[in-house]
Each structure stands twice: as structure tokens, then as C-alpha cells.
N, C-alpha and C positions, 0 to 999 in steps of 0.2 A: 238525239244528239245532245251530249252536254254544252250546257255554256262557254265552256271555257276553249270546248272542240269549236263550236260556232265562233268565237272571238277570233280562233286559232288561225282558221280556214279562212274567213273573213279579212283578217289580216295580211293572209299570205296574196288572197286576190288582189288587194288594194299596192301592197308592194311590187307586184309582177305589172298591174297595170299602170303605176305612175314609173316604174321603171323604162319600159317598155315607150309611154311617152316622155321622158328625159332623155333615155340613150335610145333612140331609136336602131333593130339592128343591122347593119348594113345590108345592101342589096345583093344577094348570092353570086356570085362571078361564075359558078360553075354551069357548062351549057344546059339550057330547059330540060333536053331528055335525060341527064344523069338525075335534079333535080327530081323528074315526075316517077322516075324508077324510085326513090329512096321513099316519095312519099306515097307510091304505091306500097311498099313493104311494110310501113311503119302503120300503113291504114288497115291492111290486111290482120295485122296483127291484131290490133285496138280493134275492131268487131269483134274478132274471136274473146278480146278478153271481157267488151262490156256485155255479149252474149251470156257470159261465165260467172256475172256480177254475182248473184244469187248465191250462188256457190260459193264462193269468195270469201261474203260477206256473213253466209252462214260459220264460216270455219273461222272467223276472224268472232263472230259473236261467242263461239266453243270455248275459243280460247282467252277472251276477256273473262269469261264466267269464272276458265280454272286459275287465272293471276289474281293472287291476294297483292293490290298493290295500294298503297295511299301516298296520293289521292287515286281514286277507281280509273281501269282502264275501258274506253267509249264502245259499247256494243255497238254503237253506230255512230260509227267514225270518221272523220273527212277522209276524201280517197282523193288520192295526187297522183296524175299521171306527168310523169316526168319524160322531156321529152326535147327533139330540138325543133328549133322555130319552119323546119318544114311539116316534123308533125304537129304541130301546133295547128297551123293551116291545117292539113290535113282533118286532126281531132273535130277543131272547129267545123268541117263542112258534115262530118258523119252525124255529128250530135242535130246542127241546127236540118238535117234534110233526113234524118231518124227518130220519127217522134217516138216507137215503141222503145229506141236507143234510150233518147233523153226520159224516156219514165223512168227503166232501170236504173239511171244515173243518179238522178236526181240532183235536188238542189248542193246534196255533200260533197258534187266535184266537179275538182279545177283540174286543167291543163295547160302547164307551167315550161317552160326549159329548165333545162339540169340546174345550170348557172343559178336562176331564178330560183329556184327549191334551196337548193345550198345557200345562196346569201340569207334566206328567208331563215332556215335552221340555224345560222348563225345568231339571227336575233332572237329568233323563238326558238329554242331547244327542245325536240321533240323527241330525245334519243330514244328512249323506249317505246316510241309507236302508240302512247297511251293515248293519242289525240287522233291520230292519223291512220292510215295505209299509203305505202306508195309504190306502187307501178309505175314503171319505169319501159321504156320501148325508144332505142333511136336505133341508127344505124352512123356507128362509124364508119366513113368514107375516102379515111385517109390513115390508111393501117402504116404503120414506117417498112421500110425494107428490110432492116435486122431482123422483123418477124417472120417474114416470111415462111422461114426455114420449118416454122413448126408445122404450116400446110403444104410440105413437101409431097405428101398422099393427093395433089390437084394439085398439081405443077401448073402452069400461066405460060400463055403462051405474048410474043409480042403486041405489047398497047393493052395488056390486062392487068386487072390490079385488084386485089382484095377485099374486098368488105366484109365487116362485123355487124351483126345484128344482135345488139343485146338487148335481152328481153329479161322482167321479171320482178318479182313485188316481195316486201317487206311489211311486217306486221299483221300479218292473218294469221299465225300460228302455225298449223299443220298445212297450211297452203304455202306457205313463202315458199321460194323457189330464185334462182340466179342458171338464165339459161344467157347458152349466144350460139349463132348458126350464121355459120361460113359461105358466104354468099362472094362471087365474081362480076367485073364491070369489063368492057370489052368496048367501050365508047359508045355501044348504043344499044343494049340490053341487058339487064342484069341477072344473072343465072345462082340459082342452087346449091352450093357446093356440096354442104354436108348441115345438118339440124345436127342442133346440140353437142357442139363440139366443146371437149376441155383446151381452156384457153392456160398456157403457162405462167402469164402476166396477168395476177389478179389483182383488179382495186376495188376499194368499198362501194355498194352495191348502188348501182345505176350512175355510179361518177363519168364522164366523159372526158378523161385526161389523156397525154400523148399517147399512153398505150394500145 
């Protein structure tokens, strides 16, 4: 890891963690079981991807090698897993009760909220990924109604309502990827819809805005 990745990463921990003790985030209003469904999905997912590290991180090394950039881009690079503060929870319980987890991780990653990533890029501009990777996995749980119409193929039946699971990482080259899978709430379990659906409202990669 270069220095400058190490300042980088280093940095972004210290922002998330004095943020996090300034604004404290409020306490979730929504009931435990919708809660422990989103951070079942969001957990589900994060095994599969730090399973996948190796991989990853080889294709993220492929492709530093073929960018001619100055200053060089990090064959081994902070990894950001961007996320909300249920995964958060979540990340934290896999890592500290995964020790074969936390080898593959290692000391190169953090797990941050969206918010938290974004203000941090603001101050550190990392547009071309020379310092970084970021993985990205939440679960929007309050899709608007206008949308709806696009999941017309899984109609909703009364007291159900849509969920997005976006998944997907930036800066490994021939690995990045921008997925999302069409998931239903029914008040007390969360069902399947469809993997890998094209979504007609797209924003830049792992943002969590109204849409």
C-alpha cells in the first residue's frame, strides 16, 4: 500500500469516526423485524463479497499494472465498503466474529455510510480510484410510488412495498460491476423478487438518494 493510500484510508477512518461521535445517528424508528430483514440481506451479501476478496483484488492489481497514470495507481489499495449504518452493524459483527473474514480484509478496510464516503470524497478526491476500491451494498427501503410502475412484472399485493438492494464496486478494472435486486416487505418478511434487475433511474455509483 502506498503512503499516500495509507494517509488516504487513515483519514477517511478518522472522519467517519469523529463524525459518527458529533452527529450521533438517530435511533431507527422502523419496527426490529423490518430492521433485522435489511441487515440480514446486506450481511448475506458482504460474505459473498469478502469470500471474493482475492479475486477482486487480483483484477484491481491487472489493472493498476495496465494504467499509465502520474502519480501511479495502488496495486494494493484501501477497500471501502460503503453502506448504511444497519450495515454497518451488521459488517462490524461478521468481521470481529470472522477471523478467516478479517485475514482476507485486512488492515486496507473500512466500513463507512454512503453519506460518510461522500463527504470524505469531497475533502479527499479520489475520482479515479488510484487510492481506493469501493464496494458499495445497502438496501433502499423506501422506494417512492412513481416507481413502482417499472415492477409491474411483481405486482404487490395490500401492506407490501418494494425494496432495492444495490450492490456493486468501483475501481478494480474488469471487475467493477453496478448490480440491484428487486426484493418485497410485507411487514414481516422479506421476499425475492427478481436479481439483477435494470433499474430506469440511475445515479452515480452506490449514492443513496430519493430514487
Amino acid at each position: 500500500m502506498l503512503a499516500d493510500t495509507r494517509a488516504w484510508l487513515d483519514g477517511l477512518q478518522d472522519f467517519a469516526r469523529n463524525r459518527r461521535r458529533d452527529t450521533p445517528p438517530p435511533e431507527p424508528a422502523r419496527p426490529v423485524a423490518e430492521q433485522a430483514a435489511e441487515r440480514s440481506i446486506v450481511a448475506a451479501h458482504l460474505v459473498t463479497t469478502l469470500a471474493d476478496l482475492d479475486a477482486l483484488m487480483a483484477s484491481r492489481a491487472a489493472w493498476a499494472r495496465a494504467v499509465a497514470s502520474a502519480p501511479p495507481c495502488d496495486a494494493d489499495p484501501a477497500v471501502v465498503i460503503t453502506t448504511s449504518p444497519i450495515g454497518v452493524a451488521a459488517a462490524t459483527d461478521i468481521l470481529e466474529s470472522g477471523a478467516h473474514l478479517t485475514a482476507l480484509a485486512g488492515p486496507r478496510l473500512t466500513v463507512v455510510t454512503e453519506p460518510e464516503y461522500r463527504l470524505w470524497c469531497i475533502r479527499s478526491p479520489d475520482e479515479d480510484y488510484r487510492l481506493h476500491v469501493n464496494i458499495w451494498n445497502w438496501v433502499k427501503t423506501a422506494v417512492p410510488p412513481q416507481r413502482w410502475p417499472e415492477f409491474a412484472a411483481h405486482p404487490l399485493t395490500e401492506g407490501e412495498c418494494y425494496w432495492l438492494h444495490r450492490t456493486g464496486l468501483a475501481g478494480a478494472g474488469t471487475a467493477d460491476r453496478r448490480d440491484c435486486h428487486l426484493w418485497k416487505w410485507n411487514g414481516r418478511h422479506a421476499a425475492l423478487l427478481q436479481p439483477f434487475i435494470r433499474e430506469f433511474v440511475v445515479s452515480r455509483p452506490g449514492a443513496s438518494g430519493r430514487h
